[in-house]
mmCIF file of the N, C-alpha and C atoms, coordinates in Angstrom:
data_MODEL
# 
_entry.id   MODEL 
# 
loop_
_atom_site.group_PDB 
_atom_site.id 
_atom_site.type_symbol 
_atom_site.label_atom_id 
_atom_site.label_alt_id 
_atom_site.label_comp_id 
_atom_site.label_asym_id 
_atom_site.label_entity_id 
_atom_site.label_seq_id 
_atom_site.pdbx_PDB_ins_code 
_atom_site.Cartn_x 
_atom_site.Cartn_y 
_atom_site.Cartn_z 
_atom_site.occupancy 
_atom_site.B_iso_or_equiv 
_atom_site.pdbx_formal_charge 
_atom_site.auth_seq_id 
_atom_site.auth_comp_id 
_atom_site.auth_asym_id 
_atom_site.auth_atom_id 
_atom_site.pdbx_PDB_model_num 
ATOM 1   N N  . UNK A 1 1  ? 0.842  -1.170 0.000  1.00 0.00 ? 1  UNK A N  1 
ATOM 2   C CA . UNK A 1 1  ? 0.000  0.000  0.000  1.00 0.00 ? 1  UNK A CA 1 
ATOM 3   C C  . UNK A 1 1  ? 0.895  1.244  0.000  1.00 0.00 ? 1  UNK A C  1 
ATOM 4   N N  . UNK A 1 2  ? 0.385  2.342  -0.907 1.00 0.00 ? 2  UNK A N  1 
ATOM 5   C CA . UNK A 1 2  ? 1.246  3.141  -1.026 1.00 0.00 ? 2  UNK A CA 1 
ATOM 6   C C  . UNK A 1 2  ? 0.635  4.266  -0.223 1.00 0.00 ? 2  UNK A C  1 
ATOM 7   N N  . UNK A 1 3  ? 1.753  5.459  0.803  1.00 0.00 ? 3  UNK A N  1 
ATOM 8   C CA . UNK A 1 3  ? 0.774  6.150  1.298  1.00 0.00 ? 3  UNK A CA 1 
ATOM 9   C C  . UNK A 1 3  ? 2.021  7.037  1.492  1.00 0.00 ? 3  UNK A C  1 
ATOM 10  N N  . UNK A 1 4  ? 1.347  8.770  1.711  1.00 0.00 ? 4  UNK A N  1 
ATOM 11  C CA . UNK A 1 4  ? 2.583  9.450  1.691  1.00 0.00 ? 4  UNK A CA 1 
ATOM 12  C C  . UNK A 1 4  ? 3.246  9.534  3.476  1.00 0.00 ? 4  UNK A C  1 
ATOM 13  N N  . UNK A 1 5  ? 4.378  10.317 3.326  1.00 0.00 ? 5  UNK A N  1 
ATOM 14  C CA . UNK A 1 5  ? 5.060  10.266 4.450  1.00 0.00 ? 5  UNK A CA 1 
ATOM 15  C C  . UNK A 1 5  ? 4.693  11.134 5.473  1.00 0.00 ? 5  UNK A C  1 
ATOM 16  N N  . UNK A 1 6  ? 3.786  12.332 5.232  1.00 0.00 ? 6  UNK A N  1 
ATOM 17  C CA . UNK A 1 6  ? 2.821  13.047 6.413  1.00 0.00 ? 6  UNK A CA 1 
ATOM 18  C C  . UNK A 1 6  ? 1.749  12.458 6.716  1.00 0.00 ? 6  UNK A C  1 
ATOM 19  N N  . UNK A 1 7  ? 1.343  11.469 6.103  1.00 0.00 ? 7  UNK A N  1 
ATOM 20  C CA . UNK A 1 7  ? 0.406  10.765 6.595  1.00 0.00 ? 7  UNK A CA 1 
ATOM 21  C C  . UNK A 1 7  ? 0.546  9.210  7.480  1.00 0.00 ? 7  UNK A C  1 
ATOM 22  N N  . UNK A 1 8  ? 2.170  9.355  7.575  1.00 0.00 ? 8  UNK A N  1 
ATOM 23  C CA . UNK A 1 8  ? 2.227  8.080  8.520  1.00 0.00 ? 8  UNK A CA 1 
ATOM 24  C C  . UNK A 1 8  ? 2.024  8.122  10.071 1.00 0.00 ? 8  UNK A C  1 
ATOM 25  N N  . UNK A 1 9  ? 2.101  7.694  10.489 1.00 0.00 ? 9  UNK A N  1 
ATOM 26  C CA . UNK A 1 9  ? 1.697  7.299  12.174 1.00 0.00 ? 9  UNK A CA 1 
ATOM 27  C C  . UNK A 1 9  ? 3.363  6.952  12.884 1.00 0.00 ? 9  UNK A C  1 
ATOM 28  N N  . UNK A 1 10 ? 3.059  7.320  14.363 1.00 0.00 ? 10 UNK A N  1 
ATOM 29  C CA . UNK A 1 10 ? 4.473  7.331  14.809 1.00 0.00 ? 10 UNK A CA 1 
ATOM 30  C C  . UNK A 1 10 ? 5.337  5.483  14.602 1.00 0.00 ? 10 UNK A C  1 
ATOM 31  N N  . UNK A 1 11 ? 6.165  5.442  14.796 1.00 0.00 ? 11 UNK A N  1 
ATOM 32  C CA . UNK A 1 11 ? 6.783  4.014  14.661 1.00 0.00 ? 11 UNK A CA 1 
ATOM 33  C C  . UNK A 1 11 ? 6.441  3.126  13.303 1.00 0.00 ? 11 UNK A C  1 
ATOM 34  N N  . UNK A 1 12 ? 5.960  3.661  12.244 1.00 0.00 ? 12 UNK A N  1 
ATOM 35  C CA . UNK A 1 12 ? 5.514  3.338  10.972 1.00 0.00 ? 12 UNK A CA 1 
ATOM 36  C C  . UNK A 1 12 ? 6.904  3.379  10.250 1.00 0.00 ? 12 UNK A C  1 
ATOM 37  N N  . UNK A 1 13 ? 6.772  2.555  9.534  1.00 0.00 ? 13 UNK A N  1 
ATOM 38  C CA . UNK A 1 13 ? 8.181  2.311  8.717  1.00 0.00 ? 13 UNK A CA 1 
ATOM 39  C C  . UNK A 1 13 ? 7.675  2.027  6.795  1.00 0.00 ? 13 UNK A C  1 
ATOM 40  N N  . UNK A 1 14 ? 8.801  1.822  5.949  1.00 0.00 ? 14 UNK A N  1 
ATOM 41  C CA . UNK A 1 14 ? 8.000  2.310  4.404  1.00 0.00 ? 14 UNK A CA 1 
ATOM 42  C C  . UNK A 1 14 ? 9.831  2.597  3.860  1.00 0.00 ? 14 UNK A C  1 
ATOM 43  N N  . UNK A 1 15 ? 9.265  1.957  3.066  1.00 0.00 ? 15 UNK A N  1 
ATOM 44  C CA . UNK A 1 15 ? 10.282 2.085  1.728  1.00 0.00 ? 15 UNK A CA 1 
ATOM 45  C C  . UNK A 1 15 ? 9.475  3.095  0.710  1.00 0.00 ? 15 UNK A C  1 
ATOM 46  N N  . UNK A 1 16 ? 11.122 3.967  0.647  1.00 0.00 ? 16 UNK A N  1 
ATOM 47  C CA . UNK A 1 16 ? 10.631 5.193  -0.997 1.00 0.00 ? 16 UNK A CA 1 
ATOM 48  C C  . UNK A 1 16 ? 10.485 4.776  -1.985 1.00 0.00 ? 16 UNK A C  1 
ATOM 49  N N  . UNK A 1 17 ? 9.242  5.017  -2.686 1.00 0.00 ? 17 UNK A N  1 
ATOM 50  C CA . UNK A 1 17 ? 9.079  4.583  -4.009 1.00 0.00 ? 17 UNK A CA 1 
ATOM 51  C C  . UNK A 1 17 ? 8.846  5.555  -5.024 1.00 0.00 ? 17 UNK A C  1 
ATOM 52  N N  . UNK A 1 18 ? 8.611  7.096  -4.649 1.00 0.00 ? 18 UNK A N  1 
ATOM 53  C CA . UNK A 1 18 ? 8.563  7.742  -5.598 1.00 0.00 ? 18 UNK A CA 1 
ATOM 54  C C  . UNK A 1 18 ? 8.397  9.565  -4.622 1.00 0.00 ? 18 UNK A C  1 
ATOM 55  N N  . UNK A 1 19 ? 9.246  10.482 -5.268 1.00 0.00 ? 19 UNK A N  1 
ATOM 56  C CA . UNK A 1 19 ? 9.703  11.749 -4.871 1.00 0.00 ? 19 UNK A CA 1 
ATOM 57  C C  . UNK A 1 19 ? 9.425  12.324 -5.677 1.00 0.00 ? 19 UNK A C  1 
ATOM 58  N N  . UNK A 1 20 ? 7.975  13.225 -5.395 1.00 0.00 ? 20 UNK A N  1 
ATOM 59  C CA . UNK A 1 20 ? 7.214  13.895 -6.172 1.00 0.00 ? 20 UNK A CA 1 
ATOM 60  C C  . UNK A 1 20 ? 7.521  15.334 -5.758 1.00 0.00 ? 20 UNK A C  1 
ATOM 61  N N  . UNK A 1 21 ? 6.951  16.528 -6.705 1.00 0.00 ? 21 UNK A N  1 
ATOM 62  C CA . UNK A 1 21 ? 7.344  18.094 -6.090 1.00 0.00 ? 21 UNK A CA 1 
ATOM 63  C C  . UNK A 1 21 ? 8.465  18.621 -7.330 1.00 0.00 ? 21 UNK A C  1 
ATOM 64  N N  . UNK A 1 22 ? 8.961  19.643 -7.760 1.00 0.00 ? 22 UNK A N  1 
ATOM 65  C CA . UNK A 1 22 ? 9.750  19.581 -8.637 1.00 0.00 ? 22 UNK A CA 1 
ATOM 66  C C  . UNK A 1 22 ? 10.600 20.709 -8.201 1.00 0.00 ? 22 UNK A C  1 
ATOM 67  N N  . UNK A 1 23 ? 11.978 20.988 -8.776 1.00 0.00 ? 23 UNK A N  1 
ATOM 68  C CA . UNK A 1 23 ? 12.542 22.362 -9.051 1.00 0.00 ? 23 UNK A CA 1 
ATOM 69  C C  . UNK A 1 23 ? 13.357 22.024 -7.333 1.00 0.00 ? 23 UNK A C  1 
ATOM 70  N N  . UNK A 1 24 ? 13.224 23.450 -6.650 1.00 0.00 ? 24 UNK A N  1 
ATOM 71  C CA . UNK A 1 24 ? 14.385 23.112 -5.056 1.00 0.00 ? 24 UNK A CA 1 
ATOM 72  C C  . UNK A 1 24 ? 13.674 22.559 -4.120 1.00 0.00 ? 24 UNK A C  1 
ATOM 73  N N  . UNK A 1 25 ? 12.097 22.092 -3.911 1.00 0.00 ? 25 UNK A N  1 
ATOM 74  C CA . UNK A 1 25 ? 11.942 21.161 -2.890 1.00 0.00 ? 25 UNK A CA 1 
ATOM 75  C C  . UNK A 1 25 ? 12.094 19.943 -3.466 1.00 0.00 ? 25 UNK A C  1 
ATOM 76  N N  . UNK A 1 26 ? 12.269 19.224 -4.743 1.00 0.00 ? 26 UNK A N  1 
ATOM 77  C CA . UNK A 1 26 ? 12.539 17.939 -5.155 1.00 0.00 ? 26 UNK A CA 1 
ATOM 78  C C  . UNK A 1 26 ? 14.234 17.899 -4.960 1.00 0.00 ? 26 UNK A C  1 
ATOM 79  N N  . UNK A 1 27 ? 14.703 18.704 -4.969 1.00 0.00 ? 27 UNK A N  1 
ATOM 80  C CA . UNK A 1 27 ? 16.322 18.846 -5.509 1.00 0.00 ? 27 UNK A CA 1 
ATOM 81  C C  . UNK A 1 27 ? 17.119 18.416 -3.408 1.00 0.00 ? 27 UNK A C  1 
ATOM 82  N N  . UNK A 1 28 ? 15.785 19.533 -2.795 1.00 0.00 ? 28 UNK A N  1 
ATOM 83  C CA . UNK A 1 28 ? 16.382 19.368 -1.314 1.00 0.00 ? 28 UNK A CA 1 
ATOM 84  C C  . UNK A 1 28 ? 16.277 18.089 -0.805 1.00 0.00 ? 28 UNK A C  1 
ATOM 85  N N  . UNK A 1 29 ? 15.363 17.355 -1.282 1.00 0.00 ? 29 UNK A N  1 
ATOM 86  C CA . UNK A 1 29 ? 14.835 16.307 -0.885 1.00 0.00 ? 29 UNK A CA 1 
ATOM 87  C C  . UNK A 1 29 ? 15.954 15.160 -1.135 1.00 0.00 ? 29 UNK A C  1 
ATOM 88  N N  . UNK A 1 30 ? 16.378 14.895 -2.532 1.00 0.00 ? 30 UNK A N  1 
ATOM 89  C CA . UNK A 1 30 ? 17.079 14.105 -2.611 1.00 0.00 ? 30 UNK A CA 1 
ATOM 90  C C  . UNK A 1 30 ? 18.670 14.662 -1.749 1.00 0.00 ? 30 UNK A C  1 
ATOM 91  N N  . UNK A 1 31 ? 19.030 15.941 -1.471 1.00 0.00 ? 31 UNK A N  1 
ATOM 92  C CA . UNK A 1 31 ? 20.286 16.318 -1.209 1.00 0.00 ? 31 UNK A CA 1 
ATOM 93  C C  . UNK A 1 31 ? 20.273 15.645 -0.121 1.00 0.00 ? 31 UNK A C  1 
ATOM 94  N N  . UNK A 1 32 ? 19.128 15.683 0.769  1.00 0.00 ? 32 UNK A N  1 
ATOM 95  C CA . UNK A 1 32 ? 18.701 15.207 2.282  1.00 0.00 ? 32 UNK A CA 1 
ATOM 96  C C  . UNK A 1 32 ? 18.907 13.259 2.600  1.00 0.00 ? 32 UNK A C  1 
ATOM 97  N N  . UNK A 1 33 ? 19.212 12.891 0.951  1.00 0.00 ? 33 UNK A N  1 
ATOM 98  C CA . UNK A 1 33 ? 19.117 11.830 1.196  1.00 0.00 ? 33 UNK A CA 1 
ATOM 99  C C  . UNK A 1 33 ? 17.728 10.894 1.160  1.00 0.00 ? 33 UNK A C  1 
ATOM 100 N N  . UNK A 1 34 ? 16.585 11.404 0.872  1.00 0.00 ? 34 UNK A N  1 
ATOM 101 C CA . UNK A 1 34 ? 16.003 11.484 0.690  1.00 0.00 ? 34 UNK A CA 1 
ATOM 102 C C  . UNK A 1 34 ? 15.116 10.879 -0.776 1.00 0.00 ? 34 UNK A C  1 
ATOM 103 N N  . UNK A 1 35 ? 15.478 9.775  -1.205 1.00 0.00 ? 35 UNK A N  1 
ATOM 104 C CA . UNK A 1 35 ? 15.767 9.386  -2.188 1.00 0.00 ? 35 UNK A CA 1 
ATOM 105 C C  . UNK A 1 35 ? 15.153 7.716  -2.373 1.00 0.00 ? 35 UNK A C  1 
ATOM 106 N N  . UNK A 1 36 ? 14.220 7.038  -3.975 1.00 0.00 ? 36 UNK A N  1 
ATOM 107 C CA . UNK A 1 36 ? 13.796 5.999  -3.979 1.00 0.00 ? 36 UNK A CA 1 
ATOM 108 C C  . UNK A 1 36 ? 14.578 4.908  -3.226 1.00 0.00 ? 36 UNK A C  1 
ATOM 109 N N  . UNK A 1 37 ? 14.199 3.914  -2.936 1.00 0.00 ? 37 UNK A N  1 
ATOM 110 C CA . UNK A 1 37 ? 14.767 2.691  -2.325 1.00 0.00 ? 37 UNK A CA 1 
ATOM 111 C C  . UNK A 1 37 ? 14.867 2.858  -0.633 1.00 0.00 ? 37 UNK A C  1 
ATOM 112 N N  . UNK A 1 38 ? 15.418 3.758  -0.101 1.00 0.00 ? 38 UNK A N  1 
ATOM 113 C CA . UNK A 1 38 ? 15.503 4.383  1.201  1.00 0.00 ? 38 UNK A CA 1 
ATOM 114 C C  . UNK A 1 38 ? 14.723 3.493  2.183  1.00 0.00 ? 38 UNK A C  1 
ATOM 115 N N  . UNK A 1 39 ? 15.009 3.266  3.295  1.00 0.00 ? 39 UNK A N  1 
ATOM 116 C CA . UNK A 1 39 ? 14.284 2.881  4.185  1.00 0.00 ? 39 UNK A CA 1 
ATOM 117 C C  . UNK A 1 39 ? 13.575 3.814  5.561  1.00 0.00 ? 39 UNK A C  1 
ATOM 118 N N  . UNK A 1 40 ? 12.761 4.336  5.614  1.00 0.00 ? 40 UNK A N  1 
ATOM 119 C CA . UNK A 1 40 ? 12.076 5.382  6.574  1.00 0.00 ? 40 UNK A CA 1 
ATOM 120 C C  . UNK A 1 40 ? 11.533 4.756  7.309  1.00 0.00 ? 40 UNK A C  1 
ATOM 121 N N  . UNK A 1 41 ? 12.219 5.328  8.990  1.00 0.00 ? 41 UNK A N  1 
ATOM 122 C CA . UNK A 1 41 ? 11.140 5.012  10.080 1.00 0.00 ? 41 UNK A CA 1 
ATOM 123 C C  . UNK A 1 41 ? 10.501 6.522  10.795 1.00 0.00 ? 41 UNK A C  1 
ATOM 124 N N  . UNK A 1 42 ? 8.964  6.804  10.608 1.00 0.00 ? 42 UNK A N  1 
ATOM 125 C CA . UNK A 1 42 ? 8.816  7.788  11.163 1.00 0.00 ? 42 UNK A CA 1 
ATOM 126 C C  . UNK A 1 42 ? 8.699  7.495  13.074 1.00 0.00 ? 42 UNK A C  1 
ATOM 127 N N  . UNK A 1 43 ? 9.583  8.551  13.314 1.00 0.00 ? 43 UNK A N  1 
ATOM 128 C CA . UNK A 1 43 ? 10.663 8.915  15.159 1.00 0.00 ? 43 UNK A CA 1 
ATOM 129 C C  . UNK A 1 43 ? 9.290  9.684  15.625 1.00 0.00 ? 43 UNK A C  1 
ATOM 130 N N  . UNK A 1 44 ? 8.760  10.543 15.602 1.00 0.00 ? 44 UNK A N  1 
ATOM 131 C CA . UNK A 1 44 ? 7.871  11.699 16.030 1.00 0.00 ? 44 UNK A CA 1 
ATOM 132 C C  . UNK A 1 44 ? 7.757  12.778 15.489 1.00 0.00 ? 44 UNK A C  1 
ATOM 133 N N  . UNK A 1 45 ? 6.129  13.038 15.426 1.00 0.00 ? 45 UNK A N  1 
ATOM 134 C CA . UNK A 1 45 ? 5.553  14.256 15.450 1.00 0.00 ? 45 UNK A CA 1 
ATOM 135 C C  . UNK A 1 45 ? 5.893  15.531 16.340 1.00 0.00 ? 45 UNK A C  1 
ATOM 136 N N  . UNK A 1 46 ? 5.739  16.988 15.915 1.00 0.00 ? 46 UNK A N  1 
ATOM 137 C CA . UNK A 1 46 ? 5.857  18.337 16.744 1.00 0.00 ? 46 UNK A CA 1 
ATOM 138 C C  . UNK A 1 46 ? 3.746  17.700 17.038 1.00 0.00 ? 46 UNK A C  1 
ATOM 139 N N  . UNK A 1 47 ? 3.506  18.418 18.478 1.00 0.00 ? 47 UNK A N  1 
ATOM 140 C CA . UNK A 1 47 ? 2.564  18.407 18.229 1.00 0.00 ? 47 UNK A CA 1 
ATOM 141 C C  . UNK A 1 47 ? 1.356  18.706 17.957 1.00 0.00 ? 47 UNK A C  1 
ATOM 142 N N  . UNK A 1 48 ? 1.429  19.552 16.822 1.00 0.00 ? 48 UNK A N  1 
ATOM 143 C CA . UNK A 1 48 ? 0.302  19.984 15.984 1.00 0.00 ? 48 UNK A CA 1 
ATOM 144 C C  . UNK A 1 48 ? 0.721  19.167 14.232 1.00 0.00 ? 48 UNK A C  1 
ATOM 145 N N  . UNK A 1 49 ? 1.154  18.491 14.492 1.00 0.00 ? 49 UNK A N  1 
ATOM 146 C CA . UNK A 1 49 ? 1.663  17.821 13.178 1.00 0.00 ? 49 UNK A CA 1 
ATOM 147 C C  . UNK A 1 49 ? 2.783  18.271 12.359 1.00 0.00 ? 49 UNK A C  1 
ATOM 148 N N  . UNK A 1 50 ? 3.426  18.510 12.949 1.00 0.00 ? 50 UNK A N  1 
ATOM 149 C CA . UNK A 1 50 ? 4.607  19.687 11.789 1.00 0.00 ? 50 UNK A CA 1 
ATOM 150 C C  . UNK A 1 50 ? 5.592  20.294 12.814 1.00 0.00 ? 50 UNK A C  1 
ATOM 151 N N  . UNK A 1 51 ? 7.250  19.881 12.593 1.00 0.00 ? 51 UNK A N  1 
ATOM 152 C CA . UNK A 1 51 ? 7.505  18.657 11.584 1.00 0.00 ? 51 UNK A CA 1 
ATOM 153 C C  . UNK A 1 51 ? 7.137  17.639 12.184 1.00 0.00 ? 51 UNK A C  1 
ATOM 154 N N  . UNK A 1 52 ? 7.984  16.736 11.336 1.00 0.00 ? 52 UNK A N  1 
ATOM 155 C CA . UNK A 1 52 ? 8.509  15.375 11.302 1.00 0.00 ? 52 UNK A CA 1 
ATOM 156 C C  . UNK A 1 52 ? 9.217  14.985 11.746 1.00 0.00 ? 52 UNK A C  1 
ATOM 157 N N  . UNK A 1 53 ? 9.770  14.055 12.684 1.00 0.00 ? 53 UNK A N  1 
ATOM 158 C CA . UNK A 1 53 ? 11.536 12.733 12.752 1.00 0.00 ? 53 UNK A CA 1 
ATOM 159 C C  . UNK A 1 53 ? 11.173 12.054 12.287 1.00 0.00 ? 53 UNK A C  1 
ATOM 160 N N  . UNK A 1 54 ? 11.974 11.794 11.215 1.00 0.00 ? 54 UNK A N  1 
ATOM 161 C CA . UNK A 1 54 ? 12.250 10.649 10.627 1.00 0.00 ? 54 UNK A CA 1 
ATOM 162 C C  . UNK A 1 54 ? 14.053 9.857  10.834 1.00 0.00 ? 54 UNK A C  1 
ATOM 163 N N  . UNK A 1 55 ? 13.760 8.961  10.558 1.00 0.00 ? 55 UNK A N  1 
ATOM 164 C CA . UNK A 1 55 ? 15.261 8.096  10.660 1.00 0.00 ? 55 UNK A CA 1 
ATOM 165 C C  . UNK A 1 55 ? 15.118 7.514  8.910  1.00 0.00 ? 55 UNK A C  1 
ATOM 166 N N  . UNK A 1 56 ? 16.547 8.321  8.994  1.00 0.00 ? 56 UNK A N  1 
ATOM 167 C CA . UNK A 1 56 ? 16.496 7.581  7.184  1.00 0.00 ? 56 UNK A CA 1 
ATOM 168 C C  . UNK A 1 56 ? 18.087 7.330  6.769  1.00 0.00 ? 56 UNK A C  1 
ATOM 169 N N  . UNK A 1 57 ? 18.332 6.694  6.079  1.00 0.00 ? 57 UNK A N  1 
ATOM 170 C CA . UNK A 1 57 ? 20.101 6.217  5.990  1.00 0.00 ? 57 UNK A CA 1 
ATOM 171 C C  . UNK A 1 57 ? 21.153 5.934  7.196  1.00 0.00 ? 57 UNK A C  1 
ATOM 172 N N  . UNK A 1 58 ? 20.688 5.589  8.190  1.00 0.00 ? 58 UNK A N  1 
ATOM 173 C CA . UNK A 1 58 ? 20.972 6.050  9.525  1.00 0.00 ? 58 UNK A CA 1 
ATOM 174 C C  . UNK A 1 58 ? 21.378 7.115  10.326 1.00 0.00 ? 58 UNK A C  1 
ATOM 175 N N  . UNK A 1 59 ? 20.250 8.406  9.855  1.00 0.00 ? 59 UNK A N  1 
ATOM 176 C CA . UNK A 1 59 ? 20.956 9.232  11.014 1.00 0.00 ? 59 UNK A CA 1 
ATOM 177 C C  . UNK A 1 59 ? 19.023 9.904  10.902 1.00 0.00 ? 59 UNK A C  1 
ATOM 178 N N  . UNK A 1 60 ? 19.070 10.923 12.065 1.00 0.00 ? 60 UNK A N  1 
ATOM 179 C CA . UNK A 1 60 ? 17.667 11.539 12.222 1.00 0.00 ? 60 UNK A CA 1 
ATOM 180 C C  . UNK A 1 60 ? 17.141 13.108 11.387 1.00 0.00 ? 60 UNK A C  1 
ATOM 181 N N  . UNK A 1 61 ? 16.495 12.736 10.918 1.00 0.00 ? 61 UNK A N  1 
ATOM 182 C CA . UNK A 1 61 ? 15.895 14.099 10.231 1.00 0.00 ? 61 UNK A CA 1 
ATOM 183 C C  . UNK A 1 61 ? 14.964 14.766 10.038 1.00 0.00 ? 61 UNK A C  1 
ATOM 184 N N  . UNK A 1 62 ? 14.964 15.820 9.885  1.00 0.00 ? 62 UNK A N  1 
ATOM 185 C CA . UNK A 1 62 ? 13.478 16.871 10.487 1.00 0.00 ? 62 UNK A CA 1 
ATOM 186 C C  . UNK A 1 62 ? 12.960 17.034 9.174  1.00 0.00 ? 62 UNK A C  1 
ATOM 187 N N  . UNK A 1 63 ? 11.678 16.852 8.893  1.00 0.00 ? 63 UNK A N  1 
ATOM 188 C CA . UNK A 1 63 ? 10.906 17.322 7.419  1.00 0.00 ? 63 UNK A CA 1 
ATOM 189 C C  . UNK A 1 63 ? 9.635  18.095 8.101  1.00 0.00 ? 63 UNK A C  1 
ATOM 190 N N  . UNK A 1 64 ? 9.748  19.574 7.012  1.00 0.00 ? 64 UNK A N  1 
ATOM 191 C CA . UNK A 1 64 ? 8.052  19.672 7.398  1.00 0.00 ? 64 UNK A CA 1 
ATOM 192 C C  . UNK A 1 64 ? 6.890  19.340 6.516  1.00 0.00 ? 64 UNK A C  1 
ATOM 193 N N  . UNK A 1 65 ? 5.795  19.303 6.953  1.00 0.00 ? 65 UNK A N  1 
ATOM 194 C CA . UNK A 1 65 ? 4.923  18.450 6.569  1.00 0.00 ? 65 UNK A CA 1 
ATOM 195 C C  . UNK A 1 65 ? 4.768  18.894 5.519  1.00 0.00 ? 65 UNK A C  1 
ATOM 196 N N  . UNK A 1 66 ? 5.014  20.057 5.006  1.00 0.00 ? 66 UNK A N  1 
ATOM 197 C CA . UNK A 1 66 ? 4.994  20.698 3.396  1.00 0.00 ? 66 UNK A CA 1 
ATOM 198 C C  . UNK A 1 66 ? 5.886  19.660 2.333  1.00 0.00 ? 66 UNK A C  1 
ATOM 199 N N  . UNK A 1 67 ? 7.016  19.360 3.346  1.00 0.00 ? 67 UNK A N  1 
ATOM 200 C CA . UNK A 1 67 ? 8.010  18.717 2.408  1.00 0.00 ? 67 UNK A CA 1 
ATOM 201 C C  . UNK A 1 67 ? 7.632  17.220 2.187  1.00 0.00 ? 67 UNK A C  1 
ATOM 202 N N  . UNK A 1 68 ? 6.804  16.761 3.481  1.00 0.00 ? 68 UNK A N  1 
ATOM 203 C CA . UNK A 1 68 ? 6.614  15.178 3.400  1.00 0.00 ? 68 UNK A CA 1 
ATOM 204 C C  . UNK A 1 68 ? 5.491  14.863 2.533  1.00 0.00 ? 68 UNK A C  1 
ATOM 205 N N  . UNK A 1 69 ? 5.270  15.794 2.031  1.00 0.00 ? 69 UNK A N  1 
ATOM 206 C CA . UNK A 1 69 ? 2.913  15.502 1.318  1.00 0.00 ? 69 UNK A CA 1 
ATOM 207 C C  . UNK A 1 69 ? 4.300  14.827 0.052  1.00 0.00 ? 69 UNK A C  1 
ATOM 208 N N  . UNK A 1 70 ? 5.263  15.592 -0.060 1.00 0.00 ? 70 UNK A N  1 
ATOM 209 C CA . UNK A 1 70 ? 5.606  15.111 -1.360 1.00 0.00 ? 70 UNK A CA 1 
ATOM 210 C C  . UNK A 1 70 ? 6.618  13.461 -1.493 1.00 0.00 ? 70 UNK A C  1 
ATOM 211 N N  . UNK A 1 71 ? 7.113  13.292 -0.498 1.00 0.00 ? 71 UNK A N  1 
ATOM 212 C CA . UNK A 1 71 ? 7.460  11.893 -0.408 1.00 0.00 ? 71 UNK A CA 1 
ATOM 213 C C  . UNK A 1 71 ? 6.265  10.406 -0.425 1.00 0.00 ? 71 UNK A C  1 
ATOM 214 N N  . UNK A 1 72 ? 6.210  9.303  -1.351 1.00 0.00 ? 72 UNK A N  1 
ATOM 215 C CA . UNK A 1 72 ? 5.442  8.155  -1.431 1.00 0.00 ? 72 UNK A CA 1 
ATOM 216 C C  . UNK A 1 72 ? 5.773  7.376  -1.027 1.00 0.00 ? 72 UNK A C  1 
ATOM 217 N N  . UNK A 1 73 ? 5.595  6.242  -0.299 1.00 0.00 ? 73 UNK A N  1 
ATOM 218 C CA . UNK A 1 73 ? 6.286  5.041  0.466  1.00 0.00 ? 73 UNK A CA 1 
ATOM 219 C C  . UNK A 1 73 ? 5.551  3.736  0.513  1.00 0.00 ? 73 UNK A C  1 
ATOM 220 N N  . UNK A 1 74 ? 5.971  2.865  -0.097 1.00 0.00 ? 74 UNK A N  1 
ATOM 221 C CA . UNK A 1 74 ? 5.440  1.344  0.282  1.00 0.00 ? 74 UNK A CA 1 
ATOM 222 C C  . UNK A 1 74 ? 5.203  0.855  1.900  1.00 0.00 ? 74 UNK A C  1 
ATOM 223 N N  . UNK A 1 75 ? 4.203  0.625  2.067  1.00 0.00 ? 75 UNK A N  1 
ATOM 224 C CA . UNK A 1 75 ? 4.481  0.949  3.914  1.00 0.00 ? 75 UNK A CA 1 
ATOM 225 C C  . UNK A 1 75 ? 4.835  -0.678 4.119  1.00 0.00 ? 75 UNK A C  1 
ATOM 226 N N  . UNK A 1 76 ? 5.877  -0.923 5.492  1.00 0.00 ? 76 UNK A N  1 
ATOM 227 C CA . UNK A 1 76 ? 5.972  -2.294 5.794  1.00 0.00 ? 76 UNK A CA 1 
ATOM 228 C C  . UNK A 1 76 ? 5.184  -1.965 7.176  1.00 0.00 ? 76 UNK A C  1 
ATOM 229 N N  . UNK A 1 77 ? 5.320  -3.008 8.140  1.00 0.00 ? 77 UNK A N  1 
ATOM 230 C CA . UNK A 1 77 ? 4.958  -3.544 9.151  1.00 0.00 ? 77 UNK A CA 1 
ATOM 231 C C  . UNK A 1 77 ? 5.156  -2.713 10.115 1.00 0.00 ? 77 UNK A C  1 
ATOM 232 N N  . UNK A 1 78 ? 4.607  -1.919 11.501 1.00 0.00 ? 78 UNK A N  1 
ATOM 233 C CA . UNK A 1 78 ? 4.971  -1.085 12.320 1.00 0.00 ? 78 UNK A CA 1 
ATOM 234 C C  . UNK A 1 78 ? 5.583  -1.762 13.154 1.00 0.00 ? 78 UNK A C  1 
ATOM 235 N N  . UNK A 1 79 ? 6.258  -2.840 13.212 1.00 0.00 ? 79 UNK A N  1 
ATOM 236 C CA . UNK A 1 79 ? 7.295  -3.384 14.280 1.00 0.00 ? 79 UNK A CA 1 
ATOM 237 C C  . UNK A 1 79 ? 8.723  -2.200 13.696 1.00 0.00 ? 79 UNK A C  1 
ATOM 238 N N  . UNK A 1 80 ? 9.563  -1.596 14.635 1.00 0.00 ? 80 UNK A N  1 
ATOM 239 C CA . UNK A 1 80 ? 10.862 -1.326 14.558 1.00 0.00 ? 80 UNK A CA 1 
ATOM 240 C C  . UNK A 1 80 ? 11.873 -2.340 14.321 1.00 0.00 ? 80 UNK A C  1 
ATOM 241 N N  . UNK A 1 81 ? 12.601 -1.843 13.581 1.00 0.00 ? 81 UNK A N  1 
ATOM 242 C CA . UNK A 1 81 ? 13.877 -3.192 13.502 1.00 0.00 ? 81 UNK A CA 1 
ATOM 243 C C  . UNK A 1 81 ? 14.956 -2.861 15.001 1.00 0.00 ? 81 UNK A C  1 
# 
């Protein structure tokens, strides 16, 4: 199931399958590492929804939810590895 990355739930995990948005928020995105194949675990919400932690390539990173509508993800299983 494909679902984007502001719409995941805390401890939700998802492989990138597609980095939508064009021009310098597509360009930041991949600089960030941010990029198909990737493995994402969303860490926590601010709480009013915005940003994001995410854990991605192994280290932690802040997205705001502007930036995440545009990330797509195959979702796996909410167990943590």
């Amino acid at each position: 199931m494909l679902k984007r990355l502001s719409d995941f739930t805390i401890g939700e995990t998802g492989l990138i399958k597609m980095v939508k948005g064009e021009g310098r928020i597509r360009r930041r995105l991949f600089d960030m590492g941010v990029t198909p194949g990737a493995e994402v675990v969303l860490i926590k919400k601010a709480p009013l929804g915005d940003p994001l932690e995410v854990k991605i390539r192994g280290y932690d990173l802040t997205l705001r939810k502007d930036e995440a509508i545009f990330v797509e993800l195959e979702v796996n299983s909410k167990e943590s590895k």
